[in-house]
C-alpha positions as CSV (number, residue, x, y, z in Angstrom):
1,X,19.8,1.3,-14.7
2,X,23.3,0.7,-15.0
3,X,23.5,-0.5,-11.1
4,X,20.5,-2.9,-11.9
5,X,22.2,-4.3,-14.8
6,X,25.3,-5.2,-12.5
7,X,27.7,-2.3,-13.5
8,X,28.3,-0.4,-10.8
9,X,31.5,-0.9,-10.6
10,X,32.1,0.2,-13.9
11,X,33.7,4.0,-13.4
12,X,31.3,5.3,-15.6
13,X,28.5,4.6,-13.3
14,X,30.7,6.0,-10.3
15,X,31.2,9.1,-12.4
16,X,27.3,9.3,-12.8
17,X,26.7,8.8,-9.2
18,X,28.6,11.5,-7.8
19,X,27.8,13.4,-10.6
20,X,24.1,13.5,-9.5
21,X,25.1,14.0,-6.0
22,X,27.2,17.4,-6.9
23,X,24.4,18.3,-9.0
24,X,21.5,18.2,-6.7
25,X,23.7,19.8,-3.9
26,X,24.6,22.8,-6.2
27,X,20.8,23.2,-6.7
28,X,18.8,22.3,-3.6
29,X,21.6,22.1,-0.8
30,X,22.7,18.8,0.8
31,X,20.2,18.3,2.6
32,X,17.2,18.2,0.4
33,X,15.3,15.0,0.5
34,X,16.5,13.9,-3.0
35,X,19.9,13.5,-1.9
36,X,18.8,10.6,0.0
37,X,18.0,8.6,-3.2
38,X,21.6,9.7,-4.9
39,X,23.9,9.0,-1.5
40,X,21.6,5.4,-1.4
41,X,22.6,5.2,-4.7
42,X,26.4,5.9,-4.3
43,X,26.8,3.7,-1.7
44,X,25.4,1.0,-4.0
45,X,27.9,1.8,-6.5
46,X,30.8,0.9,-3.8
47,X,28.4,-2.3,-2.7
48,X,29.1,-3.7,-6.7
49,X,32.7,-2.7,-6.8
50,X,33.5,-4.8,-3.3
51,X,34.1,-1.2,-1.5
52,X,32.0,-1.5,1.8
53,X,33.6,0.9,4.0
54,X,33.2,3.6,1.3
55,X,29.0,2.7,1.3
56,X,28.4,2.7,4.9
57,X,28.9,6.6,5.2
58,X,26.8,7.4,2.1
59,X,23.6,4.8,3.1
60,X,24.2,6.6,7.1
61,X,23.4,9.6,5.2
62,X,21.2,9.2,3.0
63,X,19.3,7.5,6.0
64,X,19.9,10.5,8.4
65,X,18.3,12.9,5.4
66,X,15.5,10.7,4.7
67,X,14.5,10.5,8.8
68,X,14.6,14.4,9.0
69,X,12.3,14.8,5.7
70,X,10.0,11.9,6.6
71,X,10.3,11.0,10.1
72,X,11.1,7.7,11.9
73,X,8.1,5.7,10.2
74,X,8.0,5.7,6.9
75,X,8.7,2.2,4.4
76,X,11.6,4.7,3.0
77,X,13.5,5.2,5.6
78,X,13.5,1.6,6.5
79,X,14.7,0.6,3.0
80,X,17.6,2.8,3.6
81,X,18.2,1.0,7.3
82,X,17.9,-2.6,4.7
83,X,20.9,-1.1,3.1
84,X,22.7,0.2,6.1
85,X,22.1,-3.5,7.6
86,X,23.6,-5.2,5.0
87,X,26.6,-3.3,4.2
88,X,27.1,-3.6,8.2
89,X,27.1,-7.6,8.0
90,X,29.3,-7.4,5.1
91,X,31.7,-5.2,7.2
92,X,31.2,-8.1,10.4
93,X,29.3,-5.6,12.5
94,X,26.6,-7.7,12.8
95,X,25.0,-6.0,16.4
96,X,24.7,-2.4,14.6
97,X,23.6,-4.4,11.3
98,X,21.0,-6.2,13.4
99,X,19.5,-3.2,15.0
100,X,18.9,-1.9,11.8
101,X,17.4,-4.9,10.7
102,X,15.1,-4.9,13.4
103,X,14.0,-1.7,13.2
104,X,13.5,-1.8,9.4
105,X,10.7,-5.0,9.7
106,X,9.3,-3.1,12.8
107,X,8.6,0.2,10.4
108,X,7.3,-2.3,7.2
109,X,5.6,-4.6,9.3
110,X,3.6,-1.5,11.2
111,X,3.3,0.2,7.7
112,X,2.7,-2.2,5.0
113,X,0.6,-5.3,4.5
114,X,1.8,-8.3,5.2
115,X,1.7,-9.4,1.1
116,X,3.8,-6.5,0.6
117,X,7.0,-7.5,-1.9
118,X,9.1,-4.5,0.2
119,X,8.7,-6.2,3.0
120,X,10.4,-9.5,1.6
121,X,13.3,-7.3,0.5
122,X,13.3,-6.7,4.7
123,X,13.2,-10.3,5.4
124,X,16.3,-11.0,3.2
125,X,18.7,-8.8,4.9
126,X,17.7,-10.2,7.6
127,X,18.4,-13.9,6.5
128,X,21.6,-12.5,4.8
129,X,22.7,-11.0,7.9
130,X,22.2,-13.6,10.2
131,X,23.7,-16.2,7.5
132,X,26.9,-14.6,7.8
133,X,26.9,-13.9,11.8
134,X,26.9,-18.4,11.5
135,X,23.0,-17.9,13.5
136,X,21.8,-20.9,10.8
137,X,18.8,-21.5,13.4
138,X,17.6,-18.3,13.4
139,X,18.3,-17.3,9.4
140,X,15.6,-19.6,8.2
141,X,12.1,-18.3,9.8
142,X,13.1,-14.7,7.7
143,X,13.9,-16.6,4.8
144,X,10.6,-18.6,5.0
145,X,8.5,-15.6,5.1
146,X,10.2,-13.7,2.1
147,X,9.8,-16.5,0.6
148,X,6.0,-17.3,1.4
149,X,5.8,-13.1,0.5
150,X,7.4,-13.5,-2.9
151,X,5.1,-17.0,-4.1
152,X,2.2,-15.0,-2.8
153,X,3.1,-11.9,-4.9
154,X,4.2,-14.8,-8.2
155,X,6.6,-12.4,-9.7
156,X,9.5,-13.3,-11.7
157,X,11.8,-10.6,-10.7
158,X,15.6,-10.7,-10.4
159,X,14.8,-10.2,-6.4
160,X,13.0,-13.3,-6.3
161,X,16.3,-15.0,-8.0
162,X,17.5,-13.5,-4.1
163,X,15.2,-15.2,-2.0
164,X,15.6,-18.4,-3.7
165,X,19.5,-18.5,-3.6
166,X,19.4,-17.7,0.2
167,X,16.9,-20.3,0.5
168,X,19.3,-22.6,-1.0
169,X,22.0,-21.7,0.7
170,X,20.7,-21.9,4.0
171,X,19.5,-25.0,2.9
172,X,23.5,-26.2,2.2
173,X,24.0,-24.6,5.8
174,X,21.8,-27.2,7.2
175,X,23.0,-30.3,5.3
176,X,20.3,-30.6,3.1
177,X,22.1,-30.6,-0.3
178,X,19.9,-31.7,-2.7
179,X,17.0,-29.3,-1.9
180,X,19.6,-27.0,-1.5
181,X,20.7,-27.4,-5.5
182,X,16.6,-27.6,-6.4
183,X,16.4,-23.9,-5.0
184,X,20.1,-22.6,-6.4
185,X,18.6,-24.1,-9.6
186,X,15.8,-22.4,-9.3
187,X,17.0,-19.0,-8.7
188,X,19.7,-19.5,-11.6
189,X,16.6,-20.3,-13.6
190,X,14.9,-16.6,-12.7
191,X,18.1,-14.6,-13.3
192,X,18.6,-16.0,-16.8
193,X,15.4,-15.3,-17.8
194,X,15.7,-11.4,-16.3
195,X,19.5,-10.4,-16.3
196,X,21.4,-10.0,-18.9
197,X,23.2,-12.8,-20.4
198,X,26.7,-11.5,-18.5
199,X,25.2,-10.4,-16.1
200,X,27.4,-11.0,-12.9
201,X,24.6,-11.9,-10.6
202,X,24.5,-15.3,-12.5
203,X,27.9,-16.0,-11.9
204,X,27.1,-15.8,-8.6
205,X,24.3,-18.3,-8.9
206,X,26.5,-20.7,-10.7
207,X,29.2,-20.2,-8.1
208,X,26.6,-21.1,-4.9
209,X,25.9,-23.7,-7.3
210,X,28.7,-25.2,-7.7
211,X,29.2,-25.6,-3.8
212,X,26.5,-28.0,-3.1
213,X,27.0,-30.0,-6.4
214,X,30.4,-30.9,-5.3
215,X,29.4,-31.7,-1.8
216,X,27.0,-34.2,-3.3
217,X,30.0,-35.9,-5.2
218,X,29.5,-34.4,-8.4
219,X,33.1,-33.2,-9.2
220,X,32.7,-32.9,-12.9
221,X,29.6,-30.5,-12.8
222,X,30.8,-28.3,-10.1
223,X,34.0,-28.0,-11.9
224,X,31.6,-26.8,-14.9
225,X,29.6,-24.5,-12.8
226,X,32.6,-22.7,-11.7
């Protein structure tokens, strides 16, 4: 919950994390399938508090647990390679993060249907990765398809605030600015109406915001924005 509401780097929710992680050890041994949830979420913790070296261990083990428990197809255990492939991008190793991209949408796509929101959560790592490797033509078609996932699905979900603000941004990428602000807007629109007022997820928003509505010439408002 506290993660979800953007404060995992608050120490408390550190404390809580490893916390469950000593407690669950103590009682089923370390490699019981629940630690897989409580290293995923440890390493999220680090992922909110800017401290990706820290995650990749914990989402390499929870992942490592979860493929011995459930074997090497299950929607799981491709969540957990979602979360090894993003904290690899964020790290610059994009080949290993892209590896476990791949194989993450081969498990969902061979597992789930093809409506499935989990599989839109695939797509955007992939986007997200490929974004920051600079490989602009080949970022969009994922984003596309989370997208078409997520309008087919019509939830308003803080997630769906995700799509649209990669949308956007690869929009900006592409030197189309003014679509670009239409889907920043958009997703801004989704997290106020699902986060928290302070929540720092819309700061980001109004941050990517801010980008495009200077590059249009609008000084005043992205000053605002920021």
């Amino acid at each position: 919950a506290l993660l979800c509401n953007g404060r995992g780097a608050e120490p408390r929710t550190r404390e809580l994390a490893e916390r469950a992680i000593r407690s669950r050890e103590t009682r089923v041994g370390p490699s019981h399938l629940t630690l897989a949830s409580s290293r995923r979420n440890l390493g999220d913790v680090f992922i909110q508090s800017g401290e990706y070296q820290l995650a990749r261990p914990e989402y390499e083990t929870a992942l490592r647990i979860r493929r011995t428990a459930l074997g090497d197809n299950h929607p799981d255990v491709a969540d957990d390679l979602d979360h090894l492939a993003r904290v690899l991008a964020f790290i610059e190793k994009y080949d290993d993060a892209l590896a476990a991209s791949d194989e993450a949408l081969a498990i969902k796509e061979r597992t789930l249907d093809s409506t499935d929101i989990r599989l839109a959560r695939s797509l955007d790592v992939r986007g997200l990765l490929l974004q920051r490797r600079g490989s602009y033509a080949a970022s969009r078609p994922p984003l596309e398809r989370a997208l078409a996932v997520r309008e087919r699905n019509a939830t308003i979900h803080p997630e769906t605030a995700v799509t649209l603000s990669l949308m956007g941004e690869q929009l900006r990428y592409e030197g189309n600015l003014v679509p670009s602000t239409q889907f920043t807007r958009r997703a801004l629109a989704v997290a106020e109406e699902t986060l928290r007022p302070d929540h720092p997820d819309i700061a980001s928003y109004l941050r990517i915001l801010a980008i495009p509505t200077i590059e249009l010439g609008d000084l005043a408002g992205g000053r605002a924005l920021r």
